[in-house]
BARORO-848805 format. One line per 8 residues: number of its first residue (from 1); their letters; for each residue x, y negated, z of C-alpha. Coordinates in steps of 0.05 Angstrom, whole numbers, padded with zeros to 5 digits. Each point is the difference from the previous one (the first is absolute). Layout:
residues N
NUM = a = X,Y,Z  ...
end
This chain:
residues 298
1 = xxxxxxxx = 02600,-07598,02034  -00073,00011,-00021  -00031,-00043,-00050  -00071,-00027,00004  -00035,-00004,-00067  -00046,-00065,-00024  -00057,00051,00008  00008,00018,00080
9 = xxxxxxxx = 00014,-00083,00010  -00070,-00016,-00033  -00039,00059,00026  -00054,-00032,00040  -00007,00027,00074  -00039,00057,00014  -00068,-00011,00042  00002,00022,00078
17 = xxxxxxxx = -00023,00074,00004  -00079,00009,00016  00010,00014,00077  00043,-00059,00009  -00049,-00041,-00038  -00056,00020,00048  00047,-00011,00066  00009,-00068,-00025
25 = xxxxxxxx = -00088,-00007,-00012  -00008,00028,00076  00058,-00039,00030  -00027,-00067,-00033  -00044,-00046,00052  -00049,-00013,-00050  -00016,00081,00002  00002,-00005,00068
33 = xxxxxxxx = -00058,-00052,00017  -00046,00030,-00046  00018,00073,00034  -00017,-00037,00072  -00062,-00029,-00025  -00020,00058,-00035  00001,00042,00070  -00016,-00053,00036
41 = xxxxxxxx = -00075,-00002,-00043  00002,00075,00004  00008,00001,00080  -00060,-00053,00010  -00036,00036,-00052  00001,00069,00041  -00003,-00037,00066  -00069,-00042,-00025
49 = xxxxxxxx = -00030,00063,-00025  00030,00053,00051  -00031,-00036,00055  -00070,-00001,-00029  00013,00077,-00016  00026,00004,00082  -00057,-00027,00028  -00047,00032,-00036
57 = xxxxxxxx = 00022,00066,00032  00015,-00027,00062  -00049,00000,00076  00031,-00066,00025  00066,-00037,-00016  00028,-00056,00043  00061,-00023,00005  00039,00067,-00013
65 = xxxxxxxx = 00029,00015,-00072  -00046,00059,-00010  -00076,00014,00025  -00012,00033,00062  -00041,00061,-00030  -00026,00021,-00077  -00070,00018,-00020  -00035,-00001,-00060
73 = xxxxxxxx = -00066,-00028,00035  00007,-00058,-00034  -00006,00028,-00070  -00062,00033,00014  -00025,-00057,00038  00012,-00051,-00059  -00028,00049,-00052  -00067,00001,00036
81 = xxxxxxxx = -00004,-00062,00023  00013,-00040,-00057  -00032,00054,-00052  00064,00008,-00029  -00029,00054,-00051  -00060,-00049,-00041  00055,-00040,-00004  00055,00030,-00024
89 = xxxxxxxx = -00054,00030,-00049  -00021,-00072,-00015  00077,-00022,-00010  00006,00050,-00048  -00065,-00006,-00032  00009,-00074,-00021  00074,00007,-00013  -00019,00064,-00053
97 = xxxxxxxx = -00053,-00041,-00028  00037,-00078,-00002  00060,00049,-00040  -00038,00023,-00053  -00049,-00055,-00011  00069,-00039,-00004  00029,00045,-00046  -00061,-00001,-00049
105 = xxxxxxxx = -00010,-00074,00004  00080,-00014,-00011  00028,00043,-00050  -00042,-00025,-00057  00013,-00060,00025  00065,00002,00001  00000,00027,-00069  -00034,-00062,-00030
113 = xxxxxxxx = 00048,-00043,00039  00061,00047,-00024  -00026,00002,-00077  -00044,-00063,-00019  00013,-00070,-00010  -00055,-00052,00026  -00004,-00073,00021  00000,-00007,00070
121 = xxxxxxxx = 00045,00060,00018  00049,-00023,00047  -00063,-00032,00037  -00023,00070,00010  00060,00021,00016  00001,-00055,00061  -00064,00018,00019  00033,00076,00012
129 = xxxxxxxx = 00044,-00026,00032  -00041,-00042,00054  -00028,00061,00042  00063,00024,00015  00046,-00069,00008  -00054,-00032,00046  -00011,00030,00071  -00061,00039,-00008
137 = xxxxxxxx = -00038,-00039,00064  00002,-00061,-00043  -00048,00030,-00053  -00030,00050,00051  -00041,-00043,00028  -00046,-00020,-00058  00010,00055,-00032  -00039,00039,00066
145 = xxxxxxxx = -00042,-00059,-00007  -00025,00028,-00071  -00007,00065,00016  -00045,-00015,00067  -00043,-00047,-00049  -00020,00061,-00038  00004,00044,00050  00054,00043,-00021
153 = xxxxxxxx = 00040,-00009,00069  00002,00041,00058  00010,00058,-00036  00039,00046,-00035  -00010,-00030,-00063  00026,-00066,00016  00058,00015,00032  00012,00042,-00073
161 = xxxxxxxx = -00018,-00061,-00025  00045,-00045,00031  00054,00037,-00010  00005,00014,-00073  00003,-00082,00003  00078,00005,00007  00006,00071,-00020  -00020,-00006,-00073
169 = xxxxxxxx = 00046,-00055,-00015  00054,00046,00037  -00017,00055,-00048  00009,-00045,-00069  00056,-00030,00025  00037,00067,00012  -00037,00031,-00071  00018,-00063,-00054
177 = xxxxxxxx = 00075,00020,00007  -00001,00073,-00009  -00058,-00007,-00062  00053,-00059,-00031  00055,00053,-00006  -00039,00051,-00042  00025,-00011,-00073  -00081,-00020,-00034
185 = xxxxxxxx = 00020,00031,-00067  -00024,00068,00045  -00069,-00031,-00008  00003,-00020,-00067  00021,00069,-00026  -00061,00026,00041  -00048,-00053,-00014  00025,00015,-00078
193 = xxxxxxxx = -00015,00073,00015  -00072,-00013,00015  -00002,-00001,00069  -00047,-00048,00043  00023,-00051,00053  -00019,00041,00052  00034,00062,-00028  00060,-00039,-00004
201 = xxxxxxxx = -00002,-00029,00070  -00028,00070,00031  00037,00045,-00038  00074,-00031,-00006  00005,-00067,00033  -00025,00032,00065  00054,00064,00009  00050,-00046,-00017
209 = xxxxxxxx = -00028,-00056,00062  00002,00057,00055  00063,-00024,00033  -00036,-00077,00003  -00063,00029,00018  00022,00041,00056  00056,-00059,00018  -00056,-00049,00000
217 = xxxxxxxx = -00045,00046,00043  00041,00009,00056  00008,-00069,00005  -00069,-00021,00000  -00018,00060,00052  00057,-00017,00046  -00020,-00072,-00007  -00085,00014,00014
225 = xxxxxxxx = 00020,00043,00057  00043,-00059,00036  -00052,-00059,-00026  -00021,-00028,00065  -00027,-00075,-00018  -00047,00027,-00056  -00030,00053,00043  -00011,-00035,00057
233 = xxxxxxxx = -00034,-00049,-00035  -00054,00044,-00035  -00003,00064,00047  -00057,00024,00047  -00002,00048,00048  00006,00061,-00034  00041,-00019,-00054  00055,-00015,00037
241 = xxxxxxxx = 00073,00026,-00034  00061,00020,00051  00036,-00072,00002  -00067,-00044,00021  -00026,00069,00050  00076,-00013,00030  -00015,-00084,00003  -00063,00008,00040
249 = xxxxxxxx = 00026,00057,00049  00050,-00054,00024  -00048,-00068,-00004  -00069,00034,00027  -00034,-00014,00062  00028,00045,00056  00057,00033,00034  00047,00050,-00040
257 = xxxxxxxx = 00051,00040,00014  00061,-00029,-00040  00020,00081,-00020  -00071,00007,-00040  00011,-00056,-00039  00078,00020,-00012  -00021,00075,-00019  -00055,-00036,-00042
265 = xxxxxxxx = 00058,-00048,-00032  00042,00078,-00003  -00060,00028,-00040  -00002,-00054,-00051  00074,00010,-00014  -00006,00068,-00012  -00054,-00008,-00054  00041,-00055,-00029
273 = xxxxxxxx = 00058,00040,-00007  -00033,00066,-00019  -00032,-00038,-00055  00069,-00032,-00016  00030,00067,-00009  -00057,00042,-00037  00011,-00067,-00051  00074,00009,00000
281 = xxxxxxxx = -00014,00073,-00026  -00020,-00007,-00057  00037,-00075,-00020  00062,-00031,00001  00006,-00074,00034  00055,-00007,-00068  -00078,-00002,-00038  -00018,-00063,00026
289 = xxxxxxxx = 00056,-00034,-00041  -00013,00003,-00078  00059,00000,-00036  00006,-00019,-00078  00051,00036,-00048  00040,-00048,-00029  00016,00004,-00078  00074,00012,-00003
297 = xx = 00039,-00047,-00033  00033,00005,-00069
end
């Protein structure tokens, strides 16, 4: 007869193997429904944007699950008919310029924010905050009223004006957290060495902001790029960017081919997600998040 010790009675019981554990996840409803909804999203996703993609290839579609024919008419069609080329070279244009006005206008804000005490700063930090909570037709408006006053609307230069209005905020929003996390007794020991402020900010704050900076850029391109309301508002004719070129080809006076405006719609895509990916080279989306070393306990 075999005898079992106090030990094997008290020994607590052992934990399901890993693949059982993970049958268990899958077979679970709850895993289920978000599985479903998750390729339910993903099929109207593709469907939404495959159509556009479709039709914008396609001579006539009615009724039938695929086009009768495929050209690329409509391309070229779209490209000179709408002028596709000043704008993309306008899109890109503002968006360069709206980045690194933001960037130089931000980070040192951000660093006074991040580093100095004052009365009044959670007031500024709710007036950050109000370009990019509020819908941006809701300070559009007199904002393009401004700008037409002293005639810097209908151009270039105010749609680069209008949108650094939200971007700017974006960017010292994004930059206070990653400057907070840099231990200050870095600039002391410099500032005790002899070096200036702007040594100090140029010459070691800066390297060590390159992840924000580039984090914070990509968000204010990606953001200039898809600002409709703002543009609209303070555009003319030839400083039209891709989004508001796109509004008008649908809303102007006249009869268009729905395929021009879909390869137009195609073409904006495509320089969205170009851009997306030449940003994606060179930073990780893990950037945006700053994290903070915690001491460790005694």
């Amino acid at each position: 007869m075999t005898t079992v010790t106090t030990r094997e009675k008290t020994r607590a019981p052992q934990s399901p193997p890993p693949t059982e554990r993970r049958r268990r996840i899958v077979a679970s409803p709850g895993a289920w429904l978000v599985w479903g909804a998750v390729v339910l999203f993903m099929v109207f996703l593709v469907g939404i944007v495959g159509s556009v993609v479709v039709n914008s290839f396609g001579t006539r579609w009615f009724g039938t699950w695929l086009p009768e024919g495929w050209t690329t008419q409509w391309y070229t069609q779209a490209w000179t008919e709408f002028d596709l080329f000043q704008v993309v070279i306008v899109t890109l244009e503002v968006a360069a310029a709206v980045v690194i006005l933001s960037v130089l206008i931000g980070v040192p804000a951000s660093y006074v924010l991040a580093r100095r005490n004052f009365p009044g700063k959670r007031l500024v930090y709710l007036a950050f905050l109000l370009p990019i909570m509020m819908p941006p037709i809701t300070y559009g408006i007199p904002l393009a009223t401004v700008l037409y006053k002293f005639n810097l609307a209908g151009n270039i230069t105010g749609v680069i004006l209008a949108n650094l209005v939200p971007c700017v905020p974006f960017v010292i929003l994004t930059m206070t957290p990653f400057i907070e996390q840099i231990d200050p007794t870095i600039e002391k020991a410099a500032r005790m060495s002899g070096a200036r402020t702007l040594s100090v900010f140029t010459r070691i704050l800066a390297p060590l902001l390159v992840p924000g900076i580039l984090a914070a850029s990509i968000l204010v391109l990606v953001r200039t790029v898809g600002m409709f309301e703002l543009t609209f508002l303070t555009a003319g004719p030839d400083s039209n960017t891709l989004v508001v070129a796109l509004f008008n080809s649908m809303n102007a006076a006249g009869i268009r081919a729905q395929q021009s405006v879909d390869s137009m719609a195609v073409i904006y895509t495509a320089v969205m997600m170009v851009l997306l990916v030449i940003a994606l080279r060179f930073v990780n989306p893990t950037q945006l998040v700053a994290q903070v070393k915690e001491e460790p306990q005694p």
